[in-house]
C-alpha positions as CSV (number, residue, x, y, z in Angstrom):
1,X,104.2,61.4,89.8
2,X,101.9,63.7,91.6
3,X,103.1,62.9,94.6
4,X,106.1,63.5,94.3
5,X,104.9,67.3,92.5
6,X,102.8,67.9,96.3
7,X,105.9,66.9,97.6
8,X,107.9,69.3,96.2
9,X,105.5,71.9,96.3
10,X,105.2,71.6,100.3
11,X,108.8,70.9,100.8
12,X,109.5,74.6,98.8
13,X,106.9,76.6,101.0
14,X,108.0,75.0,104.7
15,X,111.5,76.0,103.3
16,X,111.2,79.6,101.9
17,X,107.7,80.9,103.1
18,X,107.3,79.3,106.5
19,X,110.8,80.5,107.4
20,X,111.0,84.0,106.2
21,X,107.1,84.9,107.1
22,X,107.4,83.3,110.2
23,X,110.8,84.7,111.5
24,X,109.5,86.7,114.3
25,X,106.0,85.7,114.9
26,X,104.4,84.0,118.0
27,X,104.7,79.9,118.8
28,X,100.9,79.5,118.2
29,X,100.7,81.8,114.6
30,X,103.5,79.1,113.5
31,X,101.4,76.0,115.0
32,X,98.0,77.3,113.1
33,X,100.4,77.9,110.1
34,X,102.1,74.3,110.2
35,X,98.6,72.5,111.7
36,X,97.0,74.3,108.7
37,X,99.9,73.3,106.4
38,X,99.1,69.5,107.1
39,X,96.1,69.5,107.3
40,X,96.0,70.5,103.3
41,X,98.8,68.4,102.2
42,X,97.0,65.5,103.9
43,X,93.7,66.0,102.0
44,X,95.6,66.3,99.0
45,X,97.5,63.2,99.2
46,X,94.2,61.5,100.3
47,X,92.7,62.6,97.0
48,X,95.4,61.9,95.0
49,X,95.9,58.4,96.3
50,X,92.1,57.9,95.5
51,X,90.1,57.8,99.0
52,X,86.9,59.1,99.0
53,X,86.8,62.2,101.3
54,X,83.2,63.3,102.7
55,X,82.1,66.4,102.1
56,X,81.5,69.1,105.1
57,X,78.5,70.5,103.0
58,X,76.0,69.0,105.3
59,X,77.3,69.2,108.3
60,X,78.0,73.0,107.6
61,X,74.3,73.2,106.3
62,X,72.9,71.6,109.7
63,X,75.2,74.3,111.4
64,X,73.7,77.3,109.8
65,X,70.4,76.0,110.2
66,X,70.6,75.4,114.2
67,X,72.5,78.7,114.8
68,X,69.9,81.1,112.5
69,X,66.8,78.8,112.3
70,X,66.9,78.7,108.5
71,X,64.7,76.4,106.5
């Protein structure tokens, strides 16, 4: 059932938000818009189907510590 809610919910902001924001922008402002579009619909139909997704807390963490020379 959630699925088909995510579903939905994606299918109604391709239709009306992607195409009326969108209208006269730039081919790579719509790629970063649909890329980014996926990518969150994917995560959430990972969680929702129940696979464990790592979390980018560390890898963030290490980042921040090798750039600034934190901790």
């Amino acid at each position: 059932m959630m699925l088909a809610i995510l579903l939905a919910a994606y299918s109604g902001i391709v239709l009306f938000d992607f195409r009326r924001r969108l209208r006269g922008a730039k081919a790579g402002v719509r790629a970063l818009y649909l890329a980014l579009l996926f990518l969150s619909f994917s995560v959430l139909t990972l969680h929702e189907l129940g696979v464990e997704i790592p979390s980018p807390a560390k890898p963030i963490e290490g980042a921040v510590r090798a750039l600034f020379g934190v901790g």
